[in-house]
C-alpha positions in Angstrom: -25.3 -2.7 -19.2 -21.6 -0.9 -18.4 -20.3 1.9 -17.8 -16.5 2.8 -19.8 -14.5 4.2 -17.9 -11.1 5.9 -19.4 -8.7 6.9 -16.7 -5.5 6.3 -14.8 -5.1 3.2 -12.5 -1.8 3.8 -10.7 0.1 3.7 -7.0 0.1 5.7 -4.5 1.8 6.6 -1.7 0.0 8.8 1.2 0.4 10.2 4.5 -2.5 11.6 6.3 -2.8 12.5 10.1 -4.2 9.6 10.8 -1.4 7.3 9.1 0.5 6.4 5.7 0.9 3.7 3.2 3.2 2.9 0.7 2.5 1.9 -2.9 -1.4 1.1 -2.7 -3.5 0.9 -5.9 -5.1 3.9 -6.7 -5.9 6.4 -10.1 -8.7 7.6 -11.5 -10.0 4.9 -12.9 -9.3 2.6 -10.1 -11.6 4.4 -7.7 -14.5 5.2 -10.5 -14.9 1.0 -11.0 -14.8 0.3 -7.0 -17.9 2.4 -6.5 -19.9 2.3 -10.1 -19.6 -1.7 -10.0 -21.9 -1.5 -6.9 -24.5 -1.0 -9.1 -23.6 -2.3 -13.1 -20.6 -3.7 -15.4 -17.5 -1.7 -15.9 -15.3 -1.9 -18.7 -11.8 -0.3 -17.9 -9.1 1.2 -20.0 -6.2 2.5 -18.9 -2.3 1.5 -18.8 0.0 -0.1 -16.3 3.8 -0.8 -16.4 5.1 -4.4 -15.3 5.7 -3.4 -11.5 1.4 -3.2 -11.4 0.2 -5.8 -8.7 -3.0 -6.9 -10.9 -3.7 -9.3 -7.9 -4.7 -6.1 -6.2 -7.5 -5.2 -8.8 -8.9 -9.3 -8.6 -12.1 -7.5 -6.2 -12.8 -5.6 -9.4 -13.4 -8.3 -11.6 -15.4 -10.7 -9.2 -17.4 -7.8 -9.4 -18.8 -6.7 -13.1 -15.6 -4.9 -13.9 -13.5 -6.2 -17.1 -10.3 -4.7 -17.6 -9.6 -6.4 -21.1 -8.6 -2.6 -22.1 -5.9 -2.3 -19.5 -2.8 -2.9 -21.3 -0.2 -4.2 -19.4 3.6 -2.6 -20.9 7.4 -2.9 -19.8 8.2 0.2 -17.3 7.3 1.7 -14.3 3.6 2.4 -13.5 1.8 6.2 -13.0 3.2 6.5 -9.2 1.7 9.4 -7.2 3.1 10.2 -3.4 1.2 13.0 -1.4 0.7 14.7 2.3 -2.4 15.6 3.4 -2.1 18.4 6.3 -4.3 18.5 9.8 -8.1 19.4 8.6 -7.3 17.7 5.1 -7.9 20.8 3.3 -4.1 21.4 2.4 -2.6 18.6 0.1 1.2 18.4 -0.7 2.3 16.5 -3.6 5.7 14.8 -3.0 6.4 12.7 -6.2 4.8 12.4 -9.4 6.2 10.0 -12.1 4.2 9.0 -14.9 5.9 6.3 -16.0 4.0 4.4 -18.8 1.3 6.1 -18.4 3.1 9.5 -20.1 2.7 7.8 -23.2 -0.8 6.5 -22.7 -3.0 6.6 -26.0 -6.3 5.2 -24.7 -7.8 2.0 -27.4 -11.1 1.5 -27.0 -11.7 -2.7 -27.6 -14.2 -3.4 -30.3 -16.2 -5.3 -27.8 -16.3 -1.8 -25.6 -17.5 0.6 -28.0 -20.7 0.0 -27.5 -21.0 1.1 -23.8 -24.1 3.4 -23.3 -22.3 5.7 -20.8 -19.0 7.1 -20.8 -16.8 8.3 -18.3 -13.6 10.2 -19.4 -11.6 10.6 -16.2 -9.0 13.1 -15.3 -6.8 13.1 -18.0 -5.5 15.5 -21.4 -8.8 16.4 -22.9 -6.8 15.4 -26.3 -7.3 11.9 -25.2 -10.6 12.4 -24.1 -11.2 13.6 -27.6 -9.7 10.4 -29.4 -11.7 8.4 -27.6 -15.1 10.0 -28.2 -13.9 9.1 -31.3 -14.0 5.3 -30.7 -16.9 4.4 -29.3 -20.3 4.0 -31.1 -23.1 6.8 -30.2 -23.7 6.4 -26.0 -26.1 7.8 -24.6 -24.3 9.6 -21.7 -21.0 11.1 -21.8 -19.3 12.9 -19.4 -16.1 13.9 -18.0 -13.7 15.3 -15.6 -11.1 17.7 -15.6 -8.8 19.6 -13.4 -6.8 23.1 -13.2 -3.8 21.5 -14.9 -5.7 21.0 -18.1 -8.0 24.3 -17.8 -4.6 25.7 -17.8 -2.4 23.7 -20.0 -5.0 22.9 -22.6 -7.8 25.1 -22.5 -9.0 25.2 -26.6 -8.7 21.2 -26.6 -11.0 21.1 -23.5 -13.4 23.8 -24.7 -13.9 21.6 -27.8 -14.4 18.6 -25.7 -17.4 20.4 -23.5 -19.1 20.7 -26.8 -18.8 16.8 -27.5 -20.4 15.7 -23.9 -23.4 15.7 -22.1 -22.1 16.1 -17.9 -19.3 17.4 -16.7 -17.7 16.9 -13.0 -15.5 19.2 -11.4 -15.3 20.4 -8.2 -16.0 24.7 -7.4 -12.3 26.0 -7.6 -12.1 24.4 -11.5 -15.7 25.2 -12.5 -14.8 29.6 -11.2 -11.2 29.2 -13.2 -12.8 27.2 -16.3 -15.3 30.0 -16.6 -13.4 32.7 -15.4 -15.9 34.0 -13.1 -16.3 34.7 -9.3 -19.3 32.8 -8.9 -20.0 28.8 -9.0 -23.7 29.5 -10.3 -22.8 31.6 -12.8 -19.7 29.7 -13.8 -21.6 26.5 -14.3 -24.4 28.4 -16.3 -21.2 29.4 -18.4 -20.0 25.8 -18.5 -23.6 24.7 -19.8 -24.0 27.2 -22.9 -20.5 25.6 -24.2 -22.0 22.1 -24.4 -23.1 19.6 -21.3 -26.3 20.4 -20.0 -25.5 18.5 -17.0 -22.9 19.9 -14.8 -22.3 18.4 -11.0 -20.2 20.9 -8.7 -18.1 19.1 -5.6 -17.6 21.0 -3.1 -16.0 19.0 -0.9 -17.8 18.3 2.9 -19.9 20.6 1.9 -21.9 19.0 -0.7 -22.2 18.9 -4.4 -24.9 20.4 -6.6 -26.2 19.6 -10.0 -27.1 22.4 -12.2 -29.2 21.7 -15.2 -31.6 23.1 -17.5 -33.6 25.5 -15.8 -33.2 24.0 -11.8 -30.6 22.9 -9.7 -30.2 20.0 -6.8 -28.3 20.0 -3.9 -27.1 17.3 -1.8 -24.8 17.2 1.7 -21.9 15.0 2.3 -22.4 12.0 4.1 -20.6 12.6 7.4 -18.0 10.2 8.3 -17.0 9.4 12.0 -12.9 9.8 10.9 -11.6 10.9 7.2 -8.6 8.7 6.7 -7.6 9.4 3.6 -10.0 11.6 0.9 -7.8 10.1 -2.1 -9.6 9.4 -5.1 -13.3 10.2 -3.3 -14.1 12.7 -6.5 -13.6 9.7 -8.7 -15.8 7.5 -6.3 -17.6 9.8 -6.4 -18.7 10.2 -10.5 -18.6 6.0 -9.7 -21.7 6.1 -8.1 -23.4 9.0 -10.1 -23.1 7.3 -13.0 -23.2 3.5 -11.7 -26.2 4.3 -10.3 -27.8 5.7 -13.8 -26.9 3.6 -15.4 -28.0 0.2 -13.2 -30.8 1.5 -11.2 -32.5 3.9 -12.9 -32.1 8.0 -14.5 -33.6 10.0 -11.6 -30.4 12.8 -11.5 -31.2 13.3 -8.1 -31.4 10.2 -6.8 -28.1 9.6 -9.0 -26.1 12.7 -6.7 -27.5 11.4 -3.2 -26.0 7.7 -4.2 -22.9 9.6 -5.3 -22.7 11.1 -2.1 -23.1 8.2 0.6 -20.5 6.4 -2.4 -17.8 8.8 -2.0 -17.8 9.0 1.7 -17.0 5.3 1.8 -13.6 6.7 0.0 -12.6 8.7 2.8 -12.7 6.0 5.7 -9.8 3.9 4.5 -6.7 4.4 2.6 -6.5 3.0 -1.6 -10.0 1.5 -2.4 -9.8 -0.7 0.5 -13.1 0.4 1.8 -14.6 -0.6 -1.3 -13.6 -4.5 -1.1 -16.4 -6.0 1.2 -19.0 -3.3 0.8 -22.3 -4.1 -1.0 -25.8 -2.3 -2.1 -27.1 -2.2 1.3 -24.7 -0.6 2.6 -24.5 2.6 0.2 -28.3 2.4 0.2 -28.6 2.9 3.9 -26.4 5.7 3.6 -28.4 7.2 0.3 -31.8 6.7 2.4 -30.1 8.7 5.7 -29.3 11.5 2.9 -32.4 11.7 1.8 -33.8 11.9 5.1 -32.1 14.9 5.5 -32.8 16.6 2.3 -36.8 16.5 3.7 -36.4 17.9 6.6 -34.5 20.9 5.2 
């Protein structure tokens, strides 16, 4: 069993209150295989110029993930530099430079088109599209998206909701894909044009997974101190869909592993977190979320 996952792995460069760092692995990608590998194979594709430390990513592949699908080109690597303000809530974006990465035209290995679940990280739904186009008949897809794209290339991503079958966004995409005031009502909207699974973040406040005829909510795990929240969405989907497809196909089981997943995101900066931590550890965290949910 893997998981593909089609995404960015890139640098970054953050400041938080509590701290910066300078040039640390991050992208979409990067943070989807840290968490999903916690619980099955991961088979990467994704782009990186010659300045890529691949030394960083060695954690990765001592643990179920083969990047044999991420090419390694001549120029500068996707490099992302931010500010996050007091609270977190307010981000600043201070550099973004593609690099190789602008010219990124995802090939799916022979050896990886037979992956059973899919994830299309955050990147032009055209590409997302191509490589539905690769792979051999899974039995999960799903995707993510942001405002850029629900902006820039709505048609292209209305015609990729009707290829998949879950789709992850947080509540400020799923009201402006829709076009509604209302996430309920924008993620029954979201459902009619194709995935019949869509999972609403919501930040510290939860996610919830809306589905055919019921709906499940889980809380965020609650850290002691948030040091950096980069990448926690894609840590996030890591874990839903890790979890499916390694452990088992309860959805809601799936979103509380998510959960206690993505919080280990938050309490380091890069995917840092992610290098010594093991099953037990997110399954402690899963079993205190659940304890919750029953006493609600």
């Amino acid at each position: 069993m893997a998981v593909l996952v089609v995404g960015s792995v890139a640098l970054d460069s953050v400041e938080t209150p509590t701290g910066g760092v300078d040039r640390v692995v991050g992208g979409s990608a990067t943070f989807f295989s840290a968490a999903a590998s916690l619980f099955t194979g991961v088979r990467v594709v994704g782009v990186v110029g010659d300045d890529f430390p691949l030394d960083r990513l060695r954690f990765l592949q001592e643990r179920q993930v083969d990047l044999t699908g991420l090419a390694r080109v001549p120029g500068e690597s996707f490099f992302w530099a931010g500010r996050y303000h007091a609270g977190f809530r307010k981000r600043t974006t201070l550099a973004t430079r593609l690099g190789v990465f602008a010219t990124f035209d995802p090939v799916v290995p022979p050896g990886f088109r037979d992956s059973g679940v899919v994830f299309l990280g955050n990147i032009d739904p055209v590409l997302q599209l191509g490589v539905l186009d690769q792979v051999r008949s899974p039995r999960l897809v799903a995707a993510d998206t942001m405002n850029f794209w629900i902006d820039g290339a709505r048609e292209a991503l209305i015609e990729l909701l009707a290829r998949i079958d879950m789709l992850f966004v947080n509540d400020e995409e799923a009201v402006a894909l829709a076009g509604v005031g209302d996430v309920v009502k924008a993620a029954a909207w979201i459902r009619k044009r194709g995935p019949g699974i869509v999972v609403v973040k919501q930040g510290d406040q939860g996610a919830t997974l809306f589905a055919d005829e019921w709906t499940f909510s889980c809380p965020a795990y609650s850290v002691p101190v948030v040091v950096d929240p980069t990448g926690a969405g894609d840590a996030f989907a890591g874990g839903f869909l890790g979890y499916l497809d390694g452990r088992g196909t309860d959805l809601r089981r799936a979103l509380v592993h998510a959960s206690a997943t993505g919080s280990y995101a938050v309490e380091a900066f890069s995917v840092d977190r992610f290098r010594q931590l093991d099953q037990d550890a997110v399954k402690a965290r899963a079993e205190a979320l659940n304890s919750s949910l029953e006493h609600v």
